[in-house]
N, C-alpha and C positions, 0 to 999 in steps of 0.2 A: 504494500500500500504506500501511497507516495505520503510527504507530507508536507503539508502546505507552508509556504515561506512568503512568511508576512513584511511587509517593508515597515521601516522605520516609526512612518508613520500613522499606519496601521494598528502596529503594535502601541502608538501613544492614544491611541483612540481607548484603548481598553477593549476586553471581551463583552460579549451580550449577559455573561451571565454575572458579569460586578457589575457593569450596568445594573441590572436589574436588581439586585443586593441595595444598589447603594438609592436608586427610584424610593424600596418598598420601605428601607430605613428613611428616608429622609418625608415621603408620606406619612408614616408613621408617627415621627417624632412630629412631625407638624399641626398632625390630627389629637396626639395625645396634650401637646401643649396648649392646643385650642382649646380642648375640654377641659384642664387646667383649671386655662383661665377665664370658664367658665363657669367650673366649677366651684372656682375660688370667688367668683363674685355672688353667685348663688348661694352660699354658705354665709357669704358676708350679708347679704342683703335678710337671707334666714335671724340670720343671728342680732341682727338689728330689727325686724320682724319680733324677732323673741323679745328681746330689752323695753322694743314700745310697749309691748303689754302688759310687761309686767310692771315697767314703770305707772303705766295708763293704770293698771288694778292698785299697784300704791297712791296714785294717787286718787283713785275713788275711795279705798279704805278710811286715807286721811283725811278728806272732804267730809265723810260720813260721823266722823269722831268731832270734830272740831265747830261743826255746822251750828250744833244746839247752844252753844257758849257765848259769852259777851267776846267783847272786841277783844277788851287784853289779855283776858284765859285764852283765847285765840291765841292770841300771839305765843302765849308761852308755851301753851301745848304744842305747838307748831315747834318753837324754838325747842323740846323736846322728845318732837320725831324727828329732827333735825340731827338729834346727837346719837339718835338711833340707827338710822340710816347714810348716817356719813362713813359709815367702815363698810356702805358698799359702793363707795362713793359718788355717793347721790348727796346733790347740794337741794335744800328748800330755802326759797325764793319770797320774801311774802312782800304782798301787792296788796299795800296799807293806804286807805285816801289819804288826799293831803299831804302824807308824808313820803308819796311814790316809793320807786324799789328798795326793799334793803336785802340783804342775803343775811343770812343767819351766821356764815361763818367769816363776811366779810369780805367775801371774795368780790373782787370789782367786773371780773370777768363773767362769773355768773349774774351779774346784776346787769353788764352790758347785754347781756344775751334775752334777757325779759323783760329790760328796758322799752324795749316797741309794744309791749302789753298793757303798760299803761295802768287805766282801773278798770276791771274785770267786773262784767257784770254778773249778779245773780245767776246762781246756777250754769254757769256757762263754761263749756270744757274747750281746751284748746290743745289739741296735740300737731305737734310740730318738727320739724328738724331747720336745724341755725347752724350756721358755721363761718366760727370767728378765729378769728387768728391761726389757719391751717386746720382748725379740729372739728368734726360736728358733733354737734348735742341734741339732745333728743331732749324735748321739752313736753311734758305735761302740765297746764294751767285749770286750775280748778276757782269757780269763783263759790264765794259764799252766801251770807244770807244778803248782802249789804253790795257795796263797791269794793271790799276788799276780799282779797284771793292770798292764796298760794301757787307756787308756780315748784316743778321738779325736775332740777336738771341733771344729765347724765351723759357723760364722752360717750361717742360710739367707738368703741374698742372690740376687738376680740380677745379675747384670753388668752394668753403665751403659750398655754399647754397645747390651745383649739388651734393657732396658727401652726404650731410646730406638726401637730401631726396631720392639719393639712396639707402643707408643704411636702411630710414626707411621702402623704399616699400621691400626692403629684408626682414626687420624684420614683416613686417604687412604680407608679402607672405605667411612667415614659420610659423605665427601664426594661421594665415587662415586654412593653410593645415595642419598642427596638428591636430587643430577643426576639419577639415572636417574628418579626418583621425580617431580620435579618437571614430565620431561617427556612423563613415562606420564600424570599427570596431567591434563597440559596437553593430550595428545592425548584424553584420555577426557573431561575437559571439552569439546572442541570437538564430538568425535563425539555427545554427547549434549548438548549445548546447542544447536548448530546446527540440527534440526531439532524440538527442543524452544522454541527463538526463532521458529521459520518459525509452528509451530504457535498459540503465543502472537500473533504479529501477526494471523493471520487467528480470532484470538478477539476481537481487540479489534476487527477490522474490520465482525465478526459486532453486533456490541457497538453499533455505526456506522452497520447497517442491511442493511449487504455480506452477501449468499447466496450470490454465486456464485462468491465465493473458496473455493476446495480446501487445505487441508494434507499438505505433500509428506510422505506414507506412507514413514518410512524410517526406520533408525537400529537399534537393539535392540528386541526385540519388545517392552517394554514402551511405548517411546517412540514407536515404531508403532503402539502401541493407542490411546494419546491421541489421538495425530492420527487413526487411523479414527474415533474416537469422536468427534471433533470436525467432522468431514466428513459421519459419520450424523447430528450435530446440526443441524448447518448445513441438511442437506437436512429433514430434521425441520420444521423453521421455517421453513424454503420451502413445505413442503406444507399447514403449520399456516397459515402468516399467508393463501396463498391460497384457503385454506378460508374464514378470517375475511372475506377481500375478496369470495368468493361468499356468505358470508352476510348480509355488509352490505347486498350488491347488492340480494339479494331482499329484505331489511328493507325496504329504499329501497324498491322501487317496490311493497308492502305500506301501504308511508305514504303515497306520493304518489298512489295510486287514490282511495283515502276524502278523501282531501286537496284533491284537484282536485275531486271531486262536490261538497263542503263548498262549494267558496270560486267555482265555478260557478252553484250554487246559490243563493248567499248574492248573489251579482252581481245575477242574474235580480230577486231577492226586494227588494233596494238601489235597481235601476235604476226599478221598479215595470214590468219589463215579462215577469214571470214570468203563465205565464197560468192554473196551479193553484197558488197559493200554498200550501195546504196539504199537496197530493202533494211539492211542494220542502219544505215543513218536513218531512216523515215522511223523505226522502231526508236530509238534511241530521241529523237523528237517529238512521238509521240509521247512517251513515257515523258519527257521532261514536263509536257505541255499539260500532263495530269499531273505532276508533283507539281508545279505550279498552281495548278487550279485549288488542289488539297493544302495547301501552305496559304494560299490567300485565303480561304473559307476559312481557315483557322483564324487566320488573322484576323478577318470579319468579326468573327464568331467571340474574341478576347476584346474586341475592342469595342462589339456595337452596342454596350452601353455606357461608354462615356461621353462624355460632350462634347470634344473635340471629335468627335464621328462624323464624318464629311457628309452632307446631303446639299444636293444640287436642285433646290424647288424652283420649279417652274405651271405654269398652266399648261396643259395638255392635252390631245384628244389620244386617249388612249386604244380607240382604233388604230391609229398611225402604230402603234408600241406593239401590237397584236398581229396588225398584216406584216411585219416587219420581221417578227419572232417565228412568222407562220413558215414563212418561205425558209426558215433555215429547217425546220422540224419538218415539212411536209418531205421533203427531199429525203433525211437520215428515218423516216419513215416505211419512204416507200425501198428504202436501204430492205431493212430489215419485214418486208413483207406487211408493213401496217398501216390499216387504213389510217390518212387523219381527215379530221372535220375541222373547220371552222367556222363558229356562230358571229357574225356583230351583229349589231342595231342600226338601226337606218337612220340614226338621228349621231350627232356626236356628244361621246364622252367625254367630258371635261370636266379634270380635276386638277388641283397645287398640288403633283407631286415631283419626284425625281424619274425619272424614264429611264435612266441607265439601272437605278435599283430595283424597278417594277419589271426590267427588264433581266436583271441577275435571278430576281425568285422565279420568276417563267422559265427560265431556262432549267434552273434547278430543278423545279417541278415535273418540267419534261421529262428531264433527264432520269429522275427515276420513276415515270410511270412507263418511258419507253423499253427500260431495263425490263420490267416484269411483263411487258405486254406480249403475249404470243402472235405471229404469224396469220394474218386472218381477222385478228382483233379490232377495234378503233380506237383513237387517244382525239378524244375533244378538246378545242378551248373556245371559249367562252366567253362573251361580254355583254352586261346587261349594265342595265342601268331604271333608276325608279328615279322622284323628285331630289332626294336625300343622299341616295348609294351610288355607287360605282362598282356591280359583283365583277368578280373574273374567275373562273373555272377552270380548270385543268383535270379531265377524266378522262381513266384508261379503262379497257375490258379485259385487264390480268385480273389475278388470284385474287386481287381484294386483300383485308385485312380481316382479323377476328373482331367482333365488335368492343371487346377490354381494350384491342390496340390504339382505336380511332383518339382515346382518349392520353395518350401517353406517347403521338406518335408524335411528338415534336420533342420528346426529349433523348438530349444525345445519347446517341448507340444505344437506345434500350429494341428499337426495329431491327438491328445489325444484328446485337445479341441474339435475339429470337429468330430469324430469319435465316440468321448466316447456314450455308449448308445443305439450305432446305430450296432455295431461290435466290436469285442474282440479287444483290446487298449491295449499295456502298460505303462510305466510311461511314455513315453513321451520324453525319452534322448537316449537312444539309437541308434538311426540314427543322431543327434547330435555326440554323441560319437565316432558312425564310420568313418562319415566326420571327425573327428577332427585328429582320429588314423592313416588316410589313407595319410589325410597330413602333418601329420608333418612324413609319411613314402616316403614324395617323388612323392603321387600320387593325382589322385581325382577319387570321388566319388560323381557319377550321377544316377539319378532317372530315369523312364519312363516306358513306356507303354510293356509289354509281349506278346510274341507269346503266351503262355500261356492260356491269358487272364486278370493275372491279373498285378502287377506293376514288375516291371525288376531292378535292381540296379546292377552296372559297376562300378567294379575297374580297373582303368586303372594305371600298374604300370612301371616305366623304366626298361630295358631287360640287364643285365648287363650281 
């Protein structure tokens, strides 16, 4: 198994699975700190909750004692719940007419704080919070029979013991859930790393030449899709590169026919024991004049999808293109025993395209429908036209193809392969080549079955 070699900076990025560690802890800590300090307010606001009422029940208790008495028993009774309730420290406030605030213990601060109370009417309760100099208080005001009151004041505090083991269950929470988080993570980094890494190495193996490594299908269905994806790759380029290997095959011995006549010939012609020299030169010329032709298809064929691909547009009656093509095929036709036909329209065809390339796929075309054509047969071409198209046709009355072939008959040497052995083959690009010339002309180029008998091929081109 290969293994994969990360660059520099790759390797600073970090792995998916501390990635995801460091995601689930830093979620975590964020979620638990929230609740915190949410929890910490909600405790707080509890607990101040708690103190108002019980302040609010002190002071209805001592409203209730104090209520039936003259002014100054008032006051002193007051003045001795006052000495009772200062060890929880709770200040009593009394709210005397005439003689406005005084505090019992003297405090100026308490007295600032229920100073805006003023004289307190009968029976009238006033609960409150004040906050003076950085602190709040929580005030309960009770009036009496008269205009004078008492008022109860109290810091809002929490208790040292109640903060502290607040704080600690904060801190035991966020520890908690760190841990939990860290090793939720850790497990969800492995679960989806670990077949995410399988996947990875049999990429870089791919990468190395290796097809018949698999990636183990498994994990989250997302992470299972990579790896099928990567598995339909892999076989992809298994069936791609062995296409390439049959098509080189037959390039091969496409070259090596004309190539051995050449250098057989050229022997004969060398040794001086050839005994028609001139029938070996026409052999020897003809052969070049095929290696030529197979060297420029090639050529075509690597280049006609880049952009620098030469196209010569012009406007055109591709009648002209067709009687022109007709006269060289009717002759090498009637060579070989076969009828031809020629169809046009009685109107003209006129399209923007190139003539010499509409003129290289017809000839192609010919070329191998004349190959398979028996003695006796016809080989049509064809030219129609509607408001929109421009068709052109080329049908012979050979063997035909199987109808799986119609649909894969443009791609290189997969005809050659099948064919070769069985009926006269050529190299195998050629129909490649004219798909490729037809489209980057604007049009397409379709396979199928002939009136004929045997396989039909349709350009269909835009009617300019």
């Amino acid at each position: 198994m290969a293994v994969e070699v990360r660059t520099p900076a790759e390797a600073g990025r970090g792995s998916l699975a501390t990635r995801i560690v460091l995601t689930c802890v830093a979620v975590a800590g964020v979620a638990v700190l929230v609740a915190g300090l949410v929890m910490a307010g909600l405790a707080r606001r509890s607990a101040q909750n708690v103190l108002q009422q019980s302040l609010a029940a002190q002071a209805d208790v001592i409203a209730g004692q104090v209520d039936q008495r003259g002014l100054s028993s008032r006051a002193a009774g007051l003045g001795r719940v006052a000495q009772v309730v200062r060890g929880q420290g709770i200040v009593v406030v009394l709210l005397l007419p005439r003689r406005g605030v005084q505090s019992t213990d003297g405090s100026s601060t308490q007295a600032a704080i229920t100073a805006g109370l003023g004289d307190i009417d009968s029976r009238q309760r006033i609960s409150t919070e004040v906050r003076v100099g950085g602190t709040d208080y929580l005030v309960e005001a009770r009036g009496l029979g008269d205009t004078s009151g008492f008022a109860l004041v109290e810091p809002v505090r929490l208790a040292a013991d109640t903060q502290r083991i607040l704080i600690r269950n904060i801190l035991f929470a966020l520890g908690a859930g760190l841990l939990v988080a860290a090793l939720a993570g850790a497990l969800l980094g492995r679960l989806l790393g670990r077949p995410l890494r399988r996947t990875a190495d049999v990429a870089a193996a791919m990468r190395q030449g290796r097809r018949d490594l698999r990636a183990p299908v498994e994990g989250p269905t997302e992470v299972a899709e990579v790896a099928a994806a990567v598995n339909e790759l892999s076989i992809a380029l298994q069936h791609s590169e062995a296409r390439q290997r049959e098509f080189l095959l037959s390039v091969s011995h496409e070259l090596r026919t004309p190539l051995t006549a050449v250098h057989g010939f050229a022997e004969s012609l060398a040794d001086g024991v050839a005994t028609d020299p001139r029938h070996a030169g026409q052999v020897i010329r003809q052969e070049s004049q095929r290696l030529e032709r197979l060297v420029s298809d090639l050529l075509d064929l690597a280049r006609i999808g880049a952009d620098q691909f030469r196209l010569d547009l012009a406007r055109v009656d591709l009648r002209e293109t067709l009687v022109a093509c007709a006269e060289v095929w009717r002759v090498r036709c009637e060579r070989q025993g076969v009828r031809f036909h020629l169809d046009l329209p009685p109107v003209p065809a006129v399209a923007t395209t190139d003539p010499r390339r509409i003129r290289q796929v017809l000839d192609g075309l010919a070329e191998n429908a004349l190959r398979v054509t028996p003695a006796g047969a016809r080989l049509t071409m064809s030219l129609g036209r509607t408001a929109d198209d421009i068709t052109i046709q080329v049908r012979d009355g050979g063997p035909g193809l199987a109808p799986e072939d119609y649909a894969v008959a443009f791609q290189p040497g997969v005809l050659n392969q099948k064919y070769r052995g069985r009926r006269p083959v050529g190299s195998g690009i050629g129909l490649a080549l004219a798909q490729g010339l037809v489209t980057r002309l604007g049009g397409t180029l379709t396979a199928g079955p002939a009136p004929e008998g045997g396989a039909g091929f349709t350009i269909v081109l835009p009617a300019t």
